[in-house]
C-alpha positions as a Markdown table, in Angstrom:
| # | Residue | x | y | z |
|---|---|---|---|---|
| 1 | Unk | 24.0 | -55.1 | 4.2 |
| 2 | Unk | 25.7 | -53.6 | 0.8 |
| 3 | Unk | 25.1 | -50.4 | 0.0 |
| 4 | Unk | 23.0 | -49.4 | -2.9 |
| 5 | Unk | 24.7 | -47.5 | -5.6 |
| 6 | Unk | 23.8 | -43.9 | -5.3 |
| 7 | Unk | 22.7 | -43.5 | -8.8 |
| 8 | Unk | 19.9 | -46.3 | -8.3 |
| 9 | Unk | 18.9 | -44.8 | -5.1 |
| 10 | Unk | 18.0 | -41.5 | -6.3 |
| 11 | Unk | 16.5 | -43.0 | -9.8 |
| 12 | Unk | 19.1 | -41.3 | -12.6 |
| 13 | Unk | 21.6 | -43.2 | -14.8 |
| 14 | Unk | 25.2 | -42.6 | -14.7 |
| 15 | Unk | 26.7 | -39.6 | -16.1 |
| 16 | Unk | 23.8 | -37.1 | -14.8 |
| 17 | Unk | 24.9 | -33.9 | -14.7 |
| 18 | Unk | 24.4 | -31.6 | -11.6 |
| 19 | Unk | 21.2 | -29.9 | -12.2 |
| 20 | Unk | 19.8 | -33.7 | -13.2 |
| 21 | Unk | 21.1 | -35.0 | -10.0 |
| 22 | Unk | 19.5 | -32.1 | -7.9 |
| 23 | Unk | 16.2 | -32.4 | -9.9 |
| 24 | Unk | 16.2 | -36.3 | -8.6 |
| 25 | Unk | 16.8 | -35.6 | -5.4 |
| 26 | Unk | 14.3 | -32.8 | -4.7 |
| 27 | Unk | 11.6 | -35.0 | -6.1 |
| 28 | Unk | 13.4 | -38.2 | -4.1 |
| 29 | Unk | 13.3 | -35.3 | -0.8 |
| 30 | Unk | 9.6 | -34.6 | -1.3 |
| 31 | Unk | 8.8 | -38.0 | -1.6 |
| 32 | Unk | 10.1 | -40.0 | 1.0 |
| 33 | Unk | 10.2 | -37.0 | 4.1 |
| 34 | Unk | 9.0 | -38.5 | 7.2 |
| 35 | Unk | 6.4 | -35.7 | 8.1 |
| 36 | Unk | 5.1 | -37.2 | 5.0 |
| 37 | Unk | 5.3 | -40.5 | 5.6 |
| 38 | Unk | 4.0 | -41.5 | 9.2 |
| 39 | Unk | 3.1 | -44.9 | 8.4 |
| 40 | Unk | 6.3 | -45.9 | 6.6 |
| 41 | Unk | 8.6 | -47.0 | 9.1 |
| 42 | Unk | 11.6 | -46.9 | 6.4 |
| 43 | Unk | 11.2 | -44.1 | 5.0 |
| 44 | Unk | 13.3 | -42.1 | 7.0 |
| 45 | Unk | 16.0 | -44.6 | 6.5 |
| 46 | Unk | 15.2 | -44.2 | 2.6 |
| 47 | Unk | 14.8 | -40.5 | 3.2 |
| 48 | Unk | 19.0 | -40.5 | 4.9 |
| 49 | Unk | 19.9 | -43.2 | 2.2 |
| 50 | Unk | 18.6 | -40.4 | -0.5 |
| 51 | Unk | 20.3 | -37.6 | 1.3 |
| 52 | Unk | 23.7 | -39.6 | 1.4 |
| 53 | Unk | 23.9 | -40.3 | -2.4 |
| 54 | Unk | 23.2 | -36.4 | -2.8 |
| 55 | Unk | 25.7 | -35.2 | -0.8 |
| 56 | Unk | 28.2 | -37.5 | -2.4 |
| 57 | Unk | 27.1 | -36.7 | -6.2 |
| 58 | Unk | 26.3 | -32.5 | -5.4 |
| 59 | Unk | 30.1 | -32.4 | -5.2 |
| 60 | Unk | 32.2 | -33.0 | -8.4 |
| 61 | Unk | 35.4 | -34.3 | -6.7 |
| 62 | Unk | 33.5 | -36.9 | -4.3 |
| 63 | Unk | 31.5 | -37.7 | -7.7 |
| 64 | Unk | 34.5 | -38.1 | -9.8 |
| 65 | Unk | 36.2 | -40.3 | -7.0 |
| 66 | Unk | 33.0 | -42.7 | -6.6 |
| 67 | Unk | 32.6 | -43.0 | -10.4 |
| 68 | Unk | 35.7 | -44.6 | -10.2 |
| 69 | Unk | 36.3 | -46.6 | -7.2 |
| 70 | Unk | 32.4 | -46.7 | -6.1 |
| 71 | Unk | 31.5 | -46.8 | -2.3 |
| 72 | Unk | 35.1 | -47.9 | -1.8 |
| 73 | Unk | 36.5 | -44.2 | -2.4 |
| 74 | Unk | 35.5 | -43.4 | 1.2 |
| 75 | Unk | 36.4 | -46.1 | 3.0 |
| 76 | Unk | 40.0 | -46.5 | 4.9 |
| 77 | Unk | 40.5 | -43.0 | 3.5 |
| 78 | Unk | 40.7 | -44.3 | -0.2 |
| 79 | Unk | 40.4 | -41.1 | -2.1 |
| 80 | Unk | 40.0 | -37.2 | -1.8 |
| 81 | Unk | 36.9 | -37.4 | -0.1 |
| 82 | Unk | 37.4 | -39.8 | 2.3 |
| 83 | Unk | 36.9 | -39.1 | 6.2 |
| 84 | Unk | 38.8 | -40.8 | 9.3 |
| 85 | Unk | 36.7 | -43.8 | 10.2 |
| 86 | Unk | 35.1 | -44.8 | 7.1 |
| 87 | Unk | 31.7 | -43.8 | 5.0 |
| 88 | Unk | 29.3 | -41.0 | 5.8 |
| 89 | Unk | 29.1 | -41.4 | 10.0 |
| 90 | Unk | 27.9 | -37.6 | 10.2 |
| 91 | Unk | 25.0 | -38.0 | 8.5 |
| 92 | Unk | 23.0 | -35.7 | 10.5 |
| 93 | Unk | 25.7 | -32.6 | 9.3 |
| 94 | Unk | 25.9 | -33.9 | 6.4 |
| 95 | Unk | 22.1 | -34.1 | 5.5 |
| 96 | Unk | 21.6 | -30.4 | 6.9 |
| 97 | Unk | 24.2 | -29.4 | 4.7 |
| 98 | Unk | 22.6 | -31.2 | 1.4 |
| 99 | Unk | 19.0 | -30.0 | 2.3 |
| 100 | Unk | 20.2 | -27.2 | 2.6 |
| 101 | Unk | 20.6 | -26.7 | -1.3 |
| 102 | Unk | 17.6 | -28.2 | -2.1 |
| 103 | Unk | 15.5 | -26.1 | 0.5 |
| 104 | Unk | 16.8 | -22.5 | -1.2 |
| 105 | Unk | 16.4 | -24.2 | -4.1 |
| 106 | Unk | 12.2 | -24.6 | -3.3 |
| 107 | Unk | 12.3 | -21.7 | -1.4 |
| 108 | Unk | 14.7 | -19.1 | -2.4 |
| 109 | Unk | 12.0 | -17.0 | -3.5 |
| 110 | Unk | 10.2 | -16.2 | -0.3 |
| 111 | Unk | 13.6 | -15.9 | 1.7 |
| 112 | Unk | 15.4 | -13.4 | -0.5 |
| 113 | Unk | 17.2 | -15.9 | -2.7 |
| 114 | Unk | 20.7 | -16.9 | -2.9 |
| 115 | Unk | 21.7 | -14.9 | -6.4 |
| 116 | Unk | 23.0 | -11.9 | -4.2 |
| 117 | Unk | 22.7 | -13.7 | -1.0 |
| 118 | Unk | 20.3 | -11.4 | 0.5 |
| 119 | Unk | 22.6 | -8.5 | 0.4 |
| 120 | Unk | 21.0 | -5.2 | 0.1 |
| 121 | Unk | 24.0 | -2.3 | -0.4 |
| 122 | Unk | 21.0 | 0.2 | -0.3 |
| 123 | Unk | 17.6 | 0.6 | 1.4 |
| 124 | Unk | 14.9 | 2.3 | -0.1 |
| 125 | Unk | 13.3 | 5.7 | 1.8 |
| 126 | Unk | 9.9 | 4.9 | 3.1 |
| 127 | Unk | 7.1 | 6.2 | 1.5 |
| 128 | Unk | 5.2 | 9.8 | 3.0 |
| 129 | Unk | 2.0 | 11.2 | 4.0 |
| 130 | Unk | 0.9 | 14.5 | 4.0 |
| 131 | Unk | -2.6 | 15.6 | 4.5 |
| 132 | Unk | -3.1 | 19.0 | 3.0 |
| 133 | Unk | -6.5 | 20.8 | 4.0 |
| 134 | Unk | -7.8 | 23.2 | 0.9 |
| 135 | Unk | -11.2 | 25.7 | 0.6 |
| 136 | Unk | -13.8 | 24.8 | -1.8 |
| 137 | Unk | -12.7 | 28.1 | -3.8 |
| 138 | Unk | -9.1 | 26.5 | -3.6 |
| 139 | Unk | -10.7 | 23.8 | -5.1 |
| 140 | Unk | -12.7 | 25.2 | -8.0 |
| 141 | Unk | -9.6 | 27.6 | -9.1 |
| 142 | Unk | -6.2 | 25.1 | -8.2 |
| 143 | Unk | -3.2 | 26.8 | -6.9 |
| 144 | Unk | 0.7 | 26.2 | -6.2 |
| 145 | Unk | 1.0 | 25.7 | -2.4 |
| 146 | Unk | 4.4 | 25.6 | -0.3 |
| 147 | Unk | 4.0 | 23.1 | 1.9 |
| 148 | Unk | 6.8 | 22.1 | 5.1 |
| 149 | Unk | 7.6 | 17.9 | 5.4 |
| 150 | Unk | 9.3 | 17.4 | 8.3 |
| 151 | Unk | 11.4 | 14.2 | 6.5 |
| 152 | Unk | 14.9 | 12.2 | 6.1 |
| 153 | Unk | 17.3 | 13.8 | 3.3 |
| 154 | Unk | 20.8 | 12.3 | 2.3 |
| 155 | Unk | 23.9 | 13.4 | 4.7 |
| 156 | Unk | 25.7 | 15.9 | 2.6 |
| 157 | Unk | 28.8 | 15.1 | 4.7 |
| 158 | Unk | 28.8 | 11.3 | 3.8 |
| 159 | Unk | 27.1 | 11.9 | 0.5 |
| 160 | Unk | 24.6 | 9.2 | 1.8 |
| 161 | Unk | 27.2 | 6.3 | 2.1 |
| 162 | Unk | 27.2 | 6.4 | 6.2 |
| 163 | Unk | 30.7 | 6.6 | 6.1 |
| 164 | Unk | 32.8 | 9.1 | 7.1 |
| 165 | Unk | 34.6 | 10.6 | 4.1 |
| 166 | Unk | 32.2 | 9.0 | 1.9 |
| 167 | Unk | 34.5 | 5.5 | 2.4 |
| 168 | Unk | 33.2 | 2.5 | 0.9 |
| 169 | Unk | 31.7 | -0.4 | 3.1 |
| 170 | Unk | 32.7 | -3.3 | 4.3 |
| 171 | Unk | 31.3 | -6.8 | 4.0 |
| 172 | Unk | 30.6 | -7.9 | 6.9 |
| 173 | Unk | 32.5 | -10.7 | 8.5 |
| 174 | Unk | 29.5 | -12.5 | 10.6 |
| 175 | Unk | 27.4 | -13.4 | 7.3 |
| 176 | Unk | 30.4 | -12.6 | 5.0 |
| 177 | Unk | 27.8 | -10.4 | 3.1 |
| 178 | Unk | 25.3 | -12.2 | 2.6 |
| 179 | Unk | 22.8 | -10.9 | 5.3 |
| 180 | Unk | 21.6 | -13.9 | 6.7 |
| 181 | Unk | 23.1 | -16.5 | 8.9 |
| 182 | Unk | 22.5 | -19.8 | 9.3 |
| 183 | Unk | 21.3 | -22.2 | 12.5 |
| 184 | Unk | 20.9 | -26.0 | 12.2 |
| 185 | Unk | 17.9 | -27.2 | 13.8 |
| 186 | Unk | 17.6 | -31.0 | 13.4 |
| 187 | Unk | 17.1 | -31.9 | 9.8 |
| 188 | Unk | 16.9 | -28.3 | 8.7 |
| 189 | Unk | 18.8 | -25.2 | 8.2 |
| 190 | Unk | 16.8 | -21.9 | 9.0 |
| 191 | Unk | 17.9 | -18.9 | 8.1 |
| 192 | Unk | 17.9 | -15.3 | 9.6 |
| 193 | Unk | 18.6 | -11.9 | 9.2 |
| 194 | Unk | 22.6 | -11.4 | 10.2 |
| 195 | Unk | 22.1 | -9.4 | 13.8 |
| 196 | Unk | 25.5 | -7.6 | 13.3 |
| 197 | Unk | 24.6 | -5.8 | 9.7 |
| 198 | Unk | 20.6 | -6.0 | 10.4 |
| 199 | Unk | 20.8 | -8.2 | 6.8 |
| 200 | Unk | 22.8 | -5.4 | 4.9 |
| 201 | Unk | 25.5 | -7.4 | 4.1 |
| 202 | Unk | 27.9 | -5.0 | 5.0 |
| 203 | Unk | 29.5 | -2.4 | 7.7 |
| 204 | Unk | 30.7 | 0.6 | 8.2 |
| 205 | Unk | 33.9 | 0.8 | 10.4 |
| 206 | Unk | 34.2 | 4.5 | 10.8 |
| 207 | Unk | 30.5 | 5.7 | 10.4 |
| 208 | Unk | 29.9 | 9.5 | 9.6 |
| 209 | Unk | 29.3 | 12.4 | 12.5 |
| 210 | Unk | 26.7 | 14.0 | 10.9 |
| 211 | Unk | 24.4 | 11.0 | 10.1 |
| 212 | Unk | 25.7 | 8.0 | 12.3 |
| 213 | Unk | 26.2 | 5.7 | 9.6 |
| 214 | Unk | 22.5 | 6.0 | 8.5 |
| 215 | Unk | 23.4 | 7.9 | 4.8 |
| 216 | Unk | 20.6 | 10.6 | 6.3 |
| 217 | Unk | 19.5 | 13.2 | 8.6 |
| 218 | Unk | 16.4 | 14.4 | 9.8 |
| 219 | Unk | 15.4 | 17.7 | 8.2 |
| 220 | Unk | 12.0 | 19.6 | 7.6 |
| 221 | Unk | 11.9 | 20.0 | 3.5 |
| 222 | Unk | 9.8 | 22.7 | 1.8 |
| 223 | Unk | 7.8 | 21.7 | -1.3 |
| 224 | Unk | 5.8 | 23.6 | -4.1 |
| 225 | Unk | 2.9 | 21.5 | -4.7 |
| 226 | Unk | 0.5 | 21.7 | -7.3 |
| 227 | Unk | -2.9 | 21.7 | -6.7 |
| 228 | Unk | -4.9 | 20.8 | -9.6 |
| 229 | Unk | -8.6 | 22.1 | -10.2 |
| 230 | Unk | -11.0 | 20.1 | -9.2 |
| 231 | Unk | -9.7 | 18.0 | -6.6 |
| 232 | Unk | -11.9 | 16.3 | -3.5 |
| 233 | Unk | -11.6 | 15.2 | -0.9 |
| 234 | Unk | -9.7 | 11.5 | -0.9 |
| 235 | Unk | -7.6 | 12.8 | -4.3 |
| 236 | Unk | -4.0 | 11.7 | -3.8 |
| 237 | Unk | -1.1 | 13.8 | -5.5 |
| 238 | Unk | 1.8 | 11.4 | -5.9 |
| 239 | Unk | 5.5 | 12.9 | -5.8 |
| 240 | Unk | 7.9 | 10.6 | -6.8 |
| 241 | Unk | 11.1 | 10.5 | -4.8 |
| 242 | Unk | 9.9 | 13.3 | -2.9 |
| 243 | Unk | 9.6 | 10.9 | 0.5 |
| 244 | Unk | 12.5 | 9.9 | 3.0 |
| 245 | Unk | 16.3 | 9.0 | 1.6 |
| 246 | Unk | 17.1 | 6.0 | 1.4 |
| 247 | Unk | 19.7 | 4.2 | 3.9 |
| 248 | Unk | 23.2 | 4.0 | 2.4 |
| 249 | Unk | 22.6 | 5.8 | -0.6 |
| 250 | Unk | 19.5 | 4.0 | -1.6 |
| 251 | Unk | 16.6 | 5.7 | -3.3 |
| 252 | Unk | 14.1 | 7.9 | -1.7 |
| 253 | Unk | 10.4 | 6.6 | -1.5 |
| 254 | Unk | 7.3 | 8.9 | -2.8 |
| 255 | Unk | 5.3 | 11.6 | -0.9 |
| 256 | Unk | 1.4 | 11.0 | -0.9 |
| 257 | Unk | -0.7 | 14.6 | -0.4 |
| 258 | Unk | -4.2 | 13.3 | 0.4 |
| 259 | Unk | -6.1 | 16.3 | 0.2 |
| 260 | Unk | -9.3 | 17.4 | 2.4 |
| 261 | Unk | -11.9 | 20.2 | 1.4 |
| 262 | Unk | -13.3 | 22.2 | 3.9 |
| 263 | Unk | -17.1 | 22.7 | 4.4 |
| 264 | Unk | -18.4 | 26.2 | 2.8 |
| 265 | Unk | -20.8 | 28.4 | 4.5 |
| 266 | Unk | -22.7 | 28.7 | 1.3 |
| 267 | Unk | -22.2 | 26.1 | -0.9 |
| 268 | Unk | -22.8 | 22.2 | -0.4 |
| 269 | Unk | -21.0 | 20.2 | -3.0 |
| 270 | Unk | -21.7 | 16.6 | -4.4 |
| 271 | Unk | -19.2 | 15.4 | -7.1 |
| 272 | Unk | -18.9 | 18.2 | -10.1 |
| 273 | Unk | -22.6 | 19.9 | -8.6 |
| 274 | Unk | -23.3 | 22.8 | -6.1 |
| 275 | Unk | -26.0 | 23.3 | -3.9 |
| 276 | Unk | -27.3 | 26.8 | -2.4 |
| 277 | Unk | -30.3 | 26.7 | -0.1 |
| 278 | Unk | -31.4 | 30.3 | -0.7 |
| 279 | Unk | -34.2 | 31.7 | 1.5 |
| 280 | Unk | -36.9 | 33.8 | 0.1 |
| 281 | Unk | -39.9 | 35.8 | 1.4 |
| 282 | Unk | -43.3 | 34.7 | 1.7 |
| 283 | Unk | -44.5 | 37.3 | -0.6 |
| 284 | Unk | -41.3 | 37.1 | -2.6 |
| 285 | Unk | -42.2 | 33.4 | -3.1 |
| 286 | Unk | -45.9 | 34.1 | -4.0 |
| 287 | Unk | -45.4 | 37.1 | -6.3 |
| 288 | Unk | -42.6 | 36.1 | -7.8 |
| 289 | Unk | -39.8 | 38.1 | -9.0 |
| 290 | Unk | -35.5 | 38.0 | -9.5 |
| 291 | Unk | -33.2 | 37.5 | -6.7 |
| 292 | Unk | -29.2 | 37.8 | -7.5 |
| 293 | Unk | -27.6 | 34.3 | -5.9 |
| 294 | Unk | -23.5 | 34.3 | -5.6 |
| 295 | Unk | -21.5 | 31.6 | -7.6 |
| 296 | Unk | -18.3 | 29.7 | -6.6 |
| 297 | Unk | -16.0 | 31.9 | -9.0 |
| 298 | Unk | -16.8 | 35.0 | -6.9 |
| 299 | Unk | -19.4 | 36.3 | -9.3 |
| 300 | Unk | -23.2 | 36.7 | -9.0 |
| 301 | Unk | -25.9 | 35.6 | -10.8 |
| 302 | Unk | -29.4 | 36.8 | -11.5 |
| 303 | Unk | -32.3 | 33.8 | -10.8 |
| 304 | Unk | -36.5 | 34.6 | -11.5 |
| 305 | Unk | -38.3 | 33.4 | -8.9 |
| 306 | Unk | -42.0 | 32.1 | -10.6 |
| 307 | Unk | -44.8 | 33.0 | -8.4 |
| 308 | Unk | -46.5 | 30.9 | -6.0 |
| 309 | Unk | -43.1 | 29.0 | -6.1 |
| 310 | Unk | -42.9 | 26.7 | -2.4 |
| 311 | Unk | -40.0 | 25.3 | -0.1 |
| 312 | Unk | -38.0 | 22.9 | -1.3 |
| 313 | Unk | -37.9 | 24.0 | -5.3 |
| 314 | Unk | -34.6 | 23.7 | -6.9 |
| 315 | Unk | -33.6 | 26.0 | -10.3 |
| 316 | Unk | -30.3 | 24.5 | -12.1 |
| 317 | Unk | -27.8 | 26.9 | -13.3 |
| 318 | Unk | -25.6 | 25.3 | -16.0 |
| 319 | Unk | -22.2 | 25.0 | -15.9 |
| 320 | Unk | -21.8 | 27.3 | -12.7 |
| 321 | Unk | -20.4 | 24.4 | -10.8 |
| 322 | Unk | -16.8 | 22.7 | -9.9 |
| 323 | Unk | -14.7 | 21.6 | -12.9 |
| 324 | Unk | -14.0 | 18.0 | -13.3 |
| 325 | Unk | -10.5 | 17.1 | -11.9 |
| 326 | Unk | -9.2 | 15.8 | -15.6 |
| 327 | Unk | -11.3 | 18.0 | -17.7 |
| 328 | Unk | -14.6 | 17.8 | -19.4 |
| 329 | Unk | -16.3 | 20.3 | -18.1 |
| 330 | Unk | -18.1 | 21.8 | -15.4 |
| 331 | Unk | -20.7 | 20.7 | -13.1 |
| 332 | Unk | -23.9 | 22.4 | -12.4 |
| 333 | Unk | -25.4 | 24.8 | -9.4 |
| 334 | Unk | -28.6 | 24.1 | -8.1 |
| 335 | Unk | -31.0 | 26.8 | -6.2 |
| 336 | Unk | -33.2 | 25.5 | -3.6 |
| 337 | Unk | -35.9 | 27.7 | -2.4 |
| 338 | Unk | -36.2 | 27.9 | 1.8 |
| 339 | Unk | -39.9 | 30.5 | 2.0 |
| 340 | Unk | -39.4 | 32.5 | 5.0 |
| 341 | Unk | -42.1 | 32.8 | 7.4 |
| 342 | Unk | -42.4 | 36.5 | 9.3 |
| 343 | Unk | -41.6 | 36.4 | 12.5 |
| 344 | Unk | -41.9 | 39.5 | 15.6 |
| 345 | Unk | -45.1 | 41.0 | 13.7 |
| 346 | Unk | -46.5 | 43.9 | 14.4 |
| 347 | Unk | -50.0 | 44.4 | 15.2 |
| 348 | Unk | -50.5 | 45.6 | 11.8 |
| 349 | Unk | -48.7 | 43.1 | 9.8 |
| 350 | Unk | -51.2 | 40.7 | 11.8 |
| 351 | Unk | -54.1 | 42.3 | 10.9 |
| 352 | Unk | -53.3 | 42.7 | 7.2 |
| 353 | Unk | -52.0 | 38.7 | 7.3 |
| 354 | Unk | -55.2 | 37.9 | 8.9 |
| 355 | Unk | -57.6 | 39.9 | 6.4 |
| 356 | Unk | -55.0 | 38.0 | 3.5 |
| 357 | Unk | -56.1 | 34.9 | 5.4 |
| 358 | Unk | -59.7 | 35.6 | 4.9 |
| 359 | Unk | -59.2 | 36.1 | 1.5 |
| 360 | Unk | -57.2 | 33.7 | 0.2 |
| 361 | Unk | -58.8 | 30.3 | 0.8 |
| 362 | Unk | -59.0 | 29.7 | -3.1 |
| 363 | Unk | -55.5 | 30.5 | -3.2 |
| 364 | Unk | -53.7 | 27.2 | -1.1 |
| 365 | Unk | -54.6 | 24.4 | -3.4 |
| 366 | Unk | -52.3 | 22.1 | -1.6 |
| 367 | Unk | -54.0 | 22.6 | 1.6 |
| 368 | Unk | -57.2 | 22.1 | 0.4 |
| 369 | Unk | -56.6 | 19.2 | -1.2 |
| 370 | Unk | -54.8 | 17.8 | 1.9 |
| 371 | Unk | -57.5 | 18.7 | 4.1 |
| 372 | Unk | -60.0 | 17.2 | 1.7 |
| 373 | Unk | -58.1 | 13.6 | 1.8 |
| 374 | Unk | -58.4 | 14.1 | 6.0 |
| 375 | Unk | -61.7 | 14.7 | 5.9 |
| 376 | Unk | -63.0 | 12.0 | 3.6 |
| 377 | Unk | -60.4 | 9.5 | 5.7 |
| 378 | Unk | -62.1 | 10.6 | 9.0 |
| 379 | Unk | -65.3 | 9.9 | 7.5 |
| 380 | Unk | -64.5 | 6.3 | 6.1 |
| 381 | Unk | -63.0 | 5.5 | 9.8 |
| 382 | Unk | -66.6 | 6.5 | 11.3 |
| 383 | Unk | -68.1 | 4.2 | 8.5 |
């Protein structure tokens, strides 16, 4: 059976150029794969029939030669192109070797692409984390603190190269720099990371002493960080390029401080607000009066107590809370009241509390309002 011309098979006229003739045979590829086409018994035929006229039209000289003299340029070595035997009788190699094109061509993207071959001179430093622990009053004021990163820094004896000296690299002669090498499996080519430069693209023939041929050492790096006012915990502080070295001379990632702030004996914090649960005395709490409370900058301030004032009652003081971490303003404090009940009386203090007792039954409104609401529920339960 003659062969089709090549330029019918894959659907272009004469004269295509190559990014034409690539464009007609991806969409000729996609079409007429056999994972694609279970119940077509010809198309894989169709599918090597497609793959044959690409590999001859890809290349300009094998183009050029069947232009002129048609499928007859590679037969009984007619032509440049022509192999021992006659027409294309490794089609296998030769389709793995035009898909090949065509698959970094689809998927160049998400395997490193082909534009630098997947060479990488230089390797980012990874990125840091540093949890720093802080005190509320560390918090509310913001300091500078020195803080010790045990981390990778560039090798001063290679100047971060990995070679001694500082020598240049070399490409390396397994992938010839690209960083990836190639297995044929079936149809397809897969590629994978080179195993001798670890996808680099290149080597280092006489690495450096200091370093190893890693461009950095371990060190522990002391920092000045700082702290702004304001900060909770779960703030991060980015510092950029303040993470490892890069390998070879690449850049250094970032250091992340997460902070943490520490409980406080005294005050309880929500957001920009304090909270100070301040315990007063019973009579302090019925008679009423001024206490002096302590605020988060160290100072004190003077609160009035109103009389007959109960557990649980909360008195703001504006503006005597933690600054917001990028300004506008402060938050508030709040007082809440704990009343103190006596303990360890003496047999005095119980008499005088019991004679108060006896006297003060018009003086709990709460209780006898509670008691009221017991008794008139006790006696709708008996009704």
């Amino acid at each position: 059976m003659a062969k089709r011309d090549y330029y019918d098979v894959l659907g272009i006229a004469k004269g295509a150029n190559a990014d034409e003739i690539k464009k007609a045979y991806r969409t000729k590829a996609k079409e007429l794969h056999p994972d694609r086409n279970a119940d077509n018994p010809n198309a894989e035929a169709q599918f090597k029939e497609a793959n044959e006229a690409y590999d001859c039209l890809k290349d300009a000289d094998k183009k050029a030669a069947y232009d002129r003299y048609g499928h007859a340029a590679f037969e009984g070595g007619m032509g440049g192109g022509g192999r021992p035997g006659g027409g294309f009788g490794n089609q296998q190699g030769d389709f793995a070797s035009a898909f090949s094109d065509v698959f970094d061509d689809l998927f160049g993207d998400f395997m490193g692409g082909r534009g630098n071959g997947g060479r990488q001179r230089a390797v980012r430093g990874a990125d840091l984390r540093y949890n720093l622990r802080v005190s509320l009053e560390e918090a509310y004021g913001g300091l500078q603190k020195t803080i010790n990163v045990p981390t990778s820094i560039k090798c001063t004896g290679c100047e971060g190269s990995g070679a001694e000296g500082g020598a240049e690299p070399t490409s390396c002669p397994t992938c010839s720099g690209l960083g990836k090498v190639r297995a044929q499996q079936g149809f397809f080519t897969v590629e994978r990371t080179c195993p001798t430069c670890s996808g680099l693209g290149q080597i280092i023939k006489n690495p450096c002493k200091s370093c190893g041929g890693q461009g950095r050492v371990q060190r522990d790096r002391s920092l000045s960080v700082n702290i702004p006012k304001g900060v909770e915990t779960g703030t991060r502080i980015r510092l950029s390029g303040e993470g490892e070295a890069g390998m070879r001379g690449g850049p250094s990632g970032d250091l992340y401080i997460f902070i943490e702030v520490a409980n406080h004996a005294i005050f309880e914090r929500e957001g920009t607000n304090l909270f100070c649960r301040v315990p007063v005395s019973m009579t302090a709490a019925a008679l009423g009066g001024d206490i002096e409370v302590p605020t988060i900058d160290g100072g004190r301030s003077k609160v009035k107590i109103p009389a007959g004032s109960q557990s649980g009652r909360q008195m703001r003081l504006r503006a005597k809370g933690m600054p917001a971490l990028r300004g506008g303003g402060e938050g508030d404090m709040f007082i809440e009241l704990a009343v103190e009940t006596p303990v360890n009386l003496t047999s005095r203090q119980k008499e005088l509390l019991k004679e108060f007792e006896d006297l003060s039954e018009e003086n709990n409104p709460e209780s006898s309002t509670f008691f009221r609401s017991v008794k008139n529920f006790w006696d709708s339960m008996k009704g």
